[in-house]
Structures are given as structure tokens and as C-alpha cells.
KEKE-765899 format. One record per atom (N, C-alpha, C, O): atom name; residue in three letters; x, y, z; chain. Coordinates in steps of 0.02 Angstrom, whole numbers. Example, Ala and Ser with C-alpha at 12.3 -4.5 7.8 and 13.67 -1.06 7.14 Angstrom:
2
ATOM  atomo  residuo       x       y       z  cadena
ATOM      N      ALA     660    -284     390       A
ATOM     CA      ALA     615    -225     390       A
ATOM      C      ALA     660    -165     390       A
ATOM      O      ALA     712    -166     423       A
ATOM      N      SER     642    -112     354       A
ATOM     CA      SER     684     -53     357       A
ATOM      C      SER     645       2     394       A
ATOM      O      SER     670      57     402       A
//
This chain:
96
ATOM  atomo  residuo       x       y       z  cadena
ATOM      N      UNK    4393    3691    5495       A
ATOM     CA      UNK    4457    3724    5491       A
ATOM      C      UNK    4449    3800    5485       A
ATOM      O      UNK    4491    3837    5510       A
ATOM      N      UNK    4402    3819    5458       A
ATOM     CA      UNK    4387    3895    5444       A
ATOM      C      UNK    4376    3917    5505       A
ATOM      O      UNK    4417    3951    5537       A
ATOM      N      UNK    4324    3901    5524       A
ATOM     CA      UNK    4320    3923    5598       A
ATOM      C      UNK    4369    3954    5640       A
ATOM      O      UNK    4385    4011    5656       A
ATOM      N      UNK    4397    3870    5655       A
ATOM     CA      UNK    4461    3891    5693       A
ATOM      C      UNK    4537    3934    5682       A
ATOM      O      UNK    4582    3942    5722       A
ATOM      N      UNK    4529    3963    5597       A
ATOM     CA      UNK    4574    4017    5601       A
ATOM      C      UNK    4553    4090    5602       A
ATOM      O      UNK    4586    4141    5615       A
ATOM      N      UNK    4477    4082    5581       A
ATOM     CA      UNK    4424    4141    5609       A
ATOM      C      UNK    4425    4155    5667       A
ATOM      O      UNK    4429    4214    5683       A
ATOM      N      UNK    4423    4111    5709       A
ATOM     CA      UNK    4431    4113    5788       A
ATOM      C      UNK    4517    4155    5812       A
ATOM      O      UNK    4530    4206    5845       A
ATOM      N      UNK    4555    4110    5781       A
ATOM     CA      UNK    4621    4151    5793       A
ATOM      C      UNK    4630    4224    5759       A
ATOM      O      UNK    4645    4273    5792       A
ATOM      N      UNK    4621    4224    5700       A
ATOM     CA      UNK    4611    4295    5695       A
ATOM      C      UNK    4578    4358    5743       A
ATOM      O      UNK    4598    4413    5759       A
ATOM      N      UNK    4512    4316    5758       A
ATOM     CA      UNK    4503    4354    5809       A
ATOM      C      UNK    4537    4357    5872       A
ATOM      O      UNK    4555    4414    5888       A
ATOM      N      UNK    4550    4311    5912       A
ATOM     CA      UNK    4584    4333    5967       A
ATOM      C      UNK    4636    4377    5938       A
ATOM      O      UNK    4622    4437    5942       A
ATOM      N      UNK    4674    4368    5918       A
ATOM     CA      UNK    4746    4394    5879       A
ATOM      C      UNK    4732    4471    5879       A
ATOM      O      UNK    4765    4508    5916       A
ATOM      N      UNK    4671    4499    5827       A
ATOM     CA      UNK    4638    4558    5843       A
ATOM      C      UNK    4623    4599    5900       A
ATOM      O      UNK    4633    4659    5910       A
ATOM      N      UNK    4592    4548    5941       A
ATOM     CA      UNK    4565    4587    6012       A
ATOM      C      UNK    4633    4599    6047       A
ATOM      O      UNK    4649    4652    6074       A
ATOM      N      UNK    4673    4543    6042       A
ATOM     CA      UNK    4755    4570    6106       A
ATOM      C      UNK    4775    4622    6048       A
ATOM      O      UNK    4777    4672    6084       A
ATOM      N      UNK    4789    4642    5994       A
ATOM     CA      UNK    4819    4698    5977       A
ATOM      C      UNK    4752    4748    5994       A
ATOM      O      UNK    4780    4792    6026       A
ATOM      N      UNK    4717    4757    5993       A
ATOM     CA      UNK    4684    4825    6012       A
ATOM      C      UNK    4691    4830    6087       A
ATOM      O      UNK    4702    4889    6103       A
ATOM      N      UNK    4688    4771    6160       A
ATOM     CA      UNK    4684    4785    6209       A
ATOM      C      UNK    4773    4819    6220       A
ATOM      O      UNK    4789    4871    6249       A
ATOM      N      UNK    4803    4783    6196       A
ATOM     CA      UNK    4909    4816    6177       A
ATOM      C      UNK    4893    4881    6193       A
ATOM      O      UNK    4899    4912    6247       A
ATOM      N      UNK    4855    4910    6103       A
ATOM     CA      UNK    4857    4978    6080       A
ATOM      C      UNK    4831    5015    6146       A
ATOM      O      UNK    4863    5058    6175       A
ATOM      N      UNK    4768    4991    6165       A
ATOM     CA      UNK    4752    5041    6222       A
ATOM      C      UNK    4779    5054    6301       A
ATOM      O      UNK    4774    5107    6333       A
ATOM      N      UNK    4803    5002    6319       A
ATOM     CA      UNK    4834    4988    6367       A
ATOM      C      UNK    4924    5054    6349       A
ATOM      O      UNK    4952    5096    6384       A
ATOM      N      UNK    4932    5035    6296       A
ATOM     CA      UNK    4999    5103    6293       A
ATOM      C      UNK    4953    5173    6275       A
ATOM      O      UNK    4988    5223    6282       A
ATOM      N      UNK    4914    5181    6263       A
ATOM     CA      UNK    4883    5230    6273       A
ATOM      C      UNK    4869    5270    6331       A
ATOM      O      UNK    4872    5330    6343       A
ATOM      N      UNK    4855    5226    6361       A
ATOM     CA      UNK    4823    5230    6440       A
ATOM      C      UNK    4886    5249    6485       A
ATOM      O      UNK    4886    5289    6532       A
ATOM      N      UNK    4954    5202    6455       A
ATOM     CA      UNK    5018    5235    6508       A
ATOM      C      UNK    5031    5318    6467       A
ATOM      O      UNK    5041    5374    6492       A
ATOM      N      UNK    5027    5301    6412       A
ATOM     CA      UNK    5037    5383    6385       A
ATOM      C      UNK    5009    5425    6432       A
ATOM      O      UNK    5043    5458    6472       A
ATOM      N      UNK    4933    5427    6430       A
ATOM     CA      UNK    4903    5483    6474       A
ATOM      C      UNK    4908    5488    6532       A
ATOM      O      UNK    4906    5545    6555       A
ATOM      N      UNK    4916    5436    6570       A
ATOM     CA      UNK    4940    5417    6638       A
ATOM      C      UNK    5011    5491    6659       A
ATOM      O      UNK    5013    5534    6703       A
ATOM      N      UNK    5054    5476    6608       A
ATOM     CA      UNK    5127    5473    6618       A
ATOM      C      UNK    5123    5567    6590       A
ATOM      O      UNK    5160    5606    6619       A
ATOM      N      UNK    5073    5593    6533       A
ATOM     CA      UNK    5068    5663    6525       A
ATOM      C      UNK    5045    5691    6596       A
ATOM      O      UNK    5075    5730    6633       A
ATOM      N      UNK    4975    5654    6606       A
ATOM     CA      UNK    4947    5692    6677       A
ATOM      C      UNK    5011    5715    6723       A
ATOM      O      UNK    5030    5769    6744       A
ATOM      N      UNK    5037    5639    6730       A
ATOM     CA      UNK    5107    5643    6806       A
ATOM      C      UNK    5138    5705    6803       A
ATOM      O      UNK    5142    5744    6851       A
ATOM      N      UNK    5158    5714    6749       A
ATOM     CA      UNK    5236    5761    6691       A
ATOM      C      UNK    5185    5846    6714       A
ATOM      O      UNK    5222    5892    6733       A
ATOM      N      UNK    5118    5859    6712       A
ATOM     CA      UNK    5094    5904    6715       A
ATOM      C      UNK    5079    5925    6796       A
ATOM      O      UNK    5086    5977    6827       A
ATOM      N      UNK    5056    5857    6816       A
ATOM     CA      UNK    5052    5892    6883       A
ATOM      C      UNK    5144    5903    6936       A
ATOM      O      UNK    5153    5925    6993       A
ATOM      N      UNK    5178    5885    6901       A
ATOM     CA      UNK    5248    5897    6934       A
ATOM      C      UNK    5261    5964    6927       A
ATOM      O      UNK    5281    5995    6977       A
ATOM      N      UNK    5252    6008    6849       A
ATOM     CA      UNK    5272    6071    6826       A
ATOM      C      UNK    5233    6093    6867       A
ATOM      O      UNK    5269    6122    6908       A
ATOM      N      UNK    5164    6100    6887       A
ATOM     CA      UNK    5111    6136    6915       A
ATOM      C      UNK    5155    6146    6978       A
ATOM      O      UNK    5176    6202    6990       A
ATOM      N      UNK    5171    6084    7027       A
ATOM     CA      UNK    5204    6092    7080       A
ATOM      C      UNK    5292    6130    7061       A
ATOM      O      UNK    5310    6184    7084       A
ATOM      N      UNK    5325    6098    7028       A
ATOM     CA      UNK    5371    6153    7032       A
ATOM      C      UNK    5371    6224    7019       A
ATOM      O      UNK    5418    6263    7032       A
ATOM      N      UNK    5311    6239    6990       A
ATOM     CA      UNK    5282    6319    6978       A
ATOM      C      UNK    5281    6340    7046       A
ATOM      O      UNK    5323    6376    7072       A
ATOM      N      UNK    5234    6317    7073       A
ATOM     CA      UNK    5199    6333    7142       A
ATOM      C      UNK    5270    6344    7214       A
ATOM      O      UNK    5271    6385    7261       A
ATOM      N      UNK    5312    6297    7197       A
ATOM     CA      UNK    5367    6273    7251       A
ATOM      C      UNK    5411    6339    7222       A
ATOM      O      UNK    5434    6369    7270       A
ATOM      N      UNK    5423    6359    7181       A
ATOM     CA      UNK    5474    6415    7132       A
ATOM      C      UNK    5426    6482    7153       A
ATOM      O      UNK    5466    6529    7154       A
ATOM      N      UNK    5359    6508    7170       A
ATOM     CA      UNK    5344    6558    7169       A
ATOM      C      UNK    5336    6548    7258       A
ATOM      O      UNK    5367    6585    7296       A
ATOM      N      UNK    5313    6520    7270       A
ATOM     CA      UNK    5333    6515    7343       A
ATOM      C      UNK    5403    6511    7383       A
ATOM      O      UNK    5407    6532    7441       A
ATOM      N      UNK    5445    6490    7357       A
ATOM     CA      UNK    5531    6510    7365       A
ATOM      C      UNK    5553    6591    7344       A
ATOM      O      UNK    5597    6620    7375       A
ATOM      N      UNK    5515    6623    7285       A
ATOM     CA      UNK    5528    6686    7279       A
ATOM      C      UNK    5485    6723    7333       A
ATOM      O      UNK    5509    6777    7350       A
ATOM      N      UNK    5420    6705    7366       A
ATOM     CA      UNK    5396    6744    7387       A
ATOM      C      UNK    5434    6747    7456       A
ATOM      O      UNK    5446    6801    7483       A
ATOM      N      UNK    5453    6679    7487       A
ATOM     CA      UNK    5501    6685    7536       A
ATOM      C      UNK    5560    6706    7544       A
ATOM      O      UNK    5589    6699    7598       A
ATOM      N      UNK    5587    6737    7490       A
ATOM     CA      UNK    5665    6767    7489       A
ATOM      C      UNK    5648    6847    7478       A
ATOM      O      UNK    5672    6886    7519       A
ATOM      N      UNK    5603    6875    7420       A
ATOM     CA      UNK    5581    6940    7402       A
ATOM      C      UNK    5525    6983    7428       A
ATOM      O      UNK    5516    7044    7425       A
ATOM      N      UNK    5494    6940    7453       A
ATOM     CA      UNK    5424    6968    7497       A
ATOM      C      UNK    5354    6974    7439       A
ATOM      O      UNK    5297    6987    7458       A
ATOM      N      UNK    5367    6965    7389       A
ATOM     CA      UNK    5312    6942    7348       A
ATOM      C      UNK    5319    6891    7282       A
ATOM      O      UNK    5370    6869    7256       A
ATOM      N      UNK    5261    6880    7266       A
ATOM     CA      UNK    5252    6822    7213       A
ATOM      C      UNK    5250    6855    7138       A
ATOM      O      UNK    5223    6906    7118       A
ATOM      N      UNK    5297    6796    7100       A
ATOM     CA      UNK    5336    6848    7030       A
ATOM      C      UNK    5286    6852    6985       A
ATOM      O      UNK    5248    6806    6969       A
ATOM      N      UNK    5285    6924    6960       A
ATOM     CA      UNK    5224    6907    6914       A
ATOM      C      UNK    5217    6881    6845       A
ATOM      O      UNK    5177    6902    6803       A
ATOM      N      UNK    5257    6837    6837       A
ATOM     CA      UNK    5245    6812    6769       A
ATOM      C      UNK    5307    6725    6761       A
ATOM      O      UNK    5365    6721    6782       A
ATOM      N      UNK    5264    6667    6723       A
ATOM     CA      UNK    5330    6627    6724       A
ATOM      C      UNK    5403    6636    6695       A
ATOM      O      UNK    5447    6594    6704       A
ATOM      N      UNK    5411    6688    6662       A
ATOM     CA      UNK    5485    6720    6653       A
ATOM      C      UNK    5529    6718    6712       A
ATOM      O      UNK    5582    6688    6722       A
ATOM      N      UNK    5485    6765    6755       A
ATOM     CA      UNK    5521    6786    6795       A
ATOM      C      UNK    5551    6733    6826       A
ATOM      O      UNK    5611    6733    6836       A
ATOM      N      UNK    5512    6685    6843       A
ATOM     CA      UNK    5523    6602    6888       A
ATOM      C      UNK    5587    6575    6837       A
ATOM      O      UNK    5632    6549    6869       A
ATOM      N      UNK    5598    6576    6764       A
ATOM     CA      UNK    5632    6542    6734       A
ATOM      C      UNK    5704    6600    6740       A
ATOM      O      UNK    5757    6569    6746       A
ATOM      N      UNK    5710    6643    6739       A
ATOM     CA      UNK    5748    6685    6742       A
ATOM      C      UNK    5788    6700    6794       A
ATOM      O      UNK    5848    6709    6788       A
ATOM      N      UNK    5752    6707    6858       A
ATOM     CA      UNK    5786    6710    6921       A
ATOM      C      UNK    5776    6637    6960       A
ATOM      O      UNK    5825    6636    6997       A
ATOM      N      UNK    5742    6582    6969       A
ATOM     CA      UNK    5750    6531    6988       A
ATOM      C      UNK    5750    6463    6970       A
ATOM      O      UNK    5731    6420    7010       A
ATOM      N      UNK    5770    6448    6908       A
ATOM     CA      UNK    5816    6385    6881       A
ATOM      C      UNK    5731    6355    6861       A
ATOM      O      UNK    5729    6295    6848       A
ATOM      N      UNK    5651    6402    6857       A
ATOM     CA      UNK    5628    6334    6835       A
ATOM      C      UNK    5633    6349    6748       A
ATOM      O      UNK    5642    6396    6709       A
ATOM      N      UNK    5616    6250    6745       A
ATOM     CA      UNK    5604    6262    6674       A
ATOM      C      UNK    5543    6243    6639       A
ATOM      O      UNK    5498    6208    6662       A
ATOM      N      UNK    5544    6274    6571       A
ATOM     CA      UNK    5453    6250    6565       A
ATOM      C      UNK    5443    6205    6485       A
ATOM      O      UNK    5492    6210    6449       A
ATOM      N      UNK    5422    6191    6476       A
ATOM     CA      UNK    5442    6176    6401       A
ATOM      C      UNK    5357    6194    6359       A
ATOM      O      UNK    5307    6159    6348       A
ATOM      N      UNK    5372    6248    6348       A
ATOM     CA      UNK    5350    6301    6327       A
ATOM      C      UNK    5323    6252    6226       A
ATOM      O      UNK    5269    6267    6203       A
ATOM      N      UNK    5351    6221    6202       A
ATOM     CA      UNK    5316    6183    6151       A
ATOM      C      UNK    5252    6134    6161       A
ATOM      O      UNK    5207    6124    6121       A
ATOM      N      UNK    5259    6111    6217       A
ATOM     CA      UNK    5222    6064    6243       A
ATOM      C      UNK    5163    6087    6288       A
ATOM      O      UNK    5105    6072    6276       A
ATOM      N      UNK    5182    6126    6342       A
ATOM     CA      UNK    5137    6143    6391       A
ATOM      C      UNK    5100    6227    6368       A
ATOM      O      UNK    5133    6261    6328       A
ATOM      N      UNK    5034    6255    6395       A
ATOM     CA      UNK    5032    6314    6400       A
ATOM      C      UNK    5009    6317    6459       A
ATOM      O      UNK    4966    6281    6483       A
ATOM      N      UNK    5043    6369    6489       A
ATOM     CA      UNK    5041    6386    6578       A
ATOM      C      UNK    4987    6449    6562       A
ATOM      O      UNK    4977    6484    6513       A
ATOM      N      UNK    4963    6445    6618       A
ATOM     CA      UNK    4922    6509    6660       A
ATOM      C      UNK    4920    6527    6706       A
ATOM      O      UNK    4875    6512    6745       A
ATOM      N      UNK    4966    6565    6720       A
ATOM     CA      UNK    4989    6600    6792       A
ATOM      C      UNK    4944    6671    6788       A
ATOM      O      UNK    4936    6712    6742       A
ATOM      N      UNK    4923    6668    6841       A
ATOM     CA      UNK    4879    6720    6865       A
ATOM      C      UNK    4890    6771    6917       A
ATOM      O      UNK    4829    6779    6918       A
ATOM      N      UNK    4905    6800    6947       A
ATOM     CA      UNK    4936    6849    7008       A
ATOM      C      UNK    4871    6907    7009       A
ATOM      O      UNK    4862    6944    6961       A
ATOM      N      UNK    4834    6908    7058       A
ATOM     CA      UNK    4785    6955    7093       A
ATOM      C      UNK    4811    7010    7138       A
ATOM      O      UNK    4783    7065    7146       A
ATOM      N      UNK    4868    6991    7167       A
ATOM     CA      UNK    4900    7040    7185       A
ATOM      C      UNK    4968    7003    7215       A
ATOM      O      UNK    4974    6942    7218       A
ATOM      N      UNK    5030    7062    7242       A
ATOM     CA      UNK    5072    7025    7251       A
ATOM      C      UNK    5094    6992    7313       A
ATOM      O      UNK    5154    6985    7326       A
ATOM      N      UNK    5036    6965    7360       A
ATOM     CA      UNK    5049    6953    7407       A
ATOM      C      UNK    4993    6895    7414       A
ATOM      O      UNK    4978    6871    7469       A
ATOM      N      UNK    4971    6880    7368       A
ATOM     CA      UNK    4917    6836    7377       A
ATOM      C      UNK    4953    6764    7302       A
ATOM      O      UNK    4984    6773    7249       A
ATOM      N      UNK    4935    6716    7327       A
ATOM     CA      UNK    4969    6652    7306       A
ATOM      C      UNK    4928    6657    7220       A
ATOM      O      UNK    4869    6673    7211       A
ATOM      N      UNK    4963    6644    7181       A
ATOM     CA      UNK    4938    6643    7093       A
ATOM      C      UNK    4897    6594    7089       A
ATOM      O      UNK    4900    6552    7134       A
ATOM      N      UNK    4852    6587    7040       A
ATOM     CA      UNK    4826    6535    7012       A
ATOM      C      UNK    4875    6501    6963       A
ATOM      O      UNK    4915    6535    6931       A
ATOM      N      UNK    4872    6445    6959       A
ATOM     CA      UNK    4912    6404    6904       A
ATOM      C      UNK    4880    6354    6874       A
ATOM      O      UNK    4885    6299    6901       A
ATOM      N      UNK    4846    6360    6820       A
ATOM     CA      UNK    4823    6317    6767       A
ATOM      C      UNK    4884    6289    6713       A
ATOM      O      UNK    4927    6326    6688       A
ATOM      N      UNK    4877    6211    6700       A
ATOM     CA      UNK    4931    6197    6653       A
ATOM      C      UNK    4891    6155    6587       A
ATOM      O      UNK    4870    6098    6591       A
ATOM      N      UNK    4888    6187    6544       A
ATOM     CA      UNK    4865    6127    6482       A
ATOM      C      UNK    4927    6101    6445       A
ATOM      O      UNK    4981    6130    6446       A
ATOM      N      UNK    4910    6017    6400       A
ATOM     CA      UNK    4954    6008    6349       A
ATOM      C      UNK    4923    6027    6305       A
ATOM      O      UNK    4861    6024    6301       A
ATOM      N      UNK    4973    6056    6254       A
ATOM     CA      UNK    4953    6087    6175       A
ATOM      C      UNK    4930    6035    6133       A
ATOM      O      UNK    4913    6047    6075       A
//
């Protein structure tokens, strides 16, 4: 009899840790997605300014200010880069 509730305990154990990691796994899944979208709406927003103004804005203000993006500035830290104003930015995005 011991056994066999030793045995269930264990299975019981292993499906809650495979649970835990498995929602883990959509977590990071679902941050990555959320990051590479901002990256692209960065990119699609400085490329829409560069096509209306004749150059690329130098800073993400400017993108939030004159073209509707938004950033969520608690969560993410952006790195927008501009080498000059006619040449496409770098855009690095980390979560905090």
C-alpha cells in the first residue's frame, strides 16, 4: 500500500512541475512575441516618418509624439540608435 501512494505522489509531483513549466514556457514564448512586434512597430513608425519628412526621428519620443506609437516604457527598455539621418536606426529592445 505504501508504495502505491508513494508512486502517486510521485506522478502527482512530476504533472505539477511539467504544468509549472509548460506556463512558463507560454510566458516567454508570449514576452518574446510582445517584443518582437514593438521592435517592428518602431521600425514601421520611423520608416513612415522617414517617408513623409525625409529623415529618420531621432529619438523614440519623437515616434510617440508625432506618430501614435506607443511604448510601455515600465516594462521594455528601447535602444534606438540614429548614425545619421538618412541612414535606417538600430533598434535593440530588452524586458526590464
Amino acid at each position: 500500500m505504501k508504495k502505491y501512494v508513494f508512486n502517486s505522489i510521485t506522478l502527482i509531483l512530476v504533472f505539477l512541475l511539467f504544468f509549472y513549466f509548460s506556463v512558463e514556457n507560454v510566458k516567454t514564448q508570449r514576452d518574446n512575441e510582445k517584443t518582437y512586434i514593438l521592435a517592428d512597430a518602431i521600425i514601421k513608425s520611423a520608416v513612415q516618418a522617414y517617408a513623409i519628412e525625409g529623415f529618420y526621428p531621432p529619438d523614440i519620443e519623437y515616434l510617440e509624439n508625432n506618430y501614435g506609437l506607443i511604448v510601455d516604457h515600465e516594462k521594455y527598455v528601447i535602444s534606438y540608435n540614429v548614425f545619421a539621418s538618412n541612414i535606417m536606426p538600430e533598434v535593440e529592445i530588452f524586458l526590464k
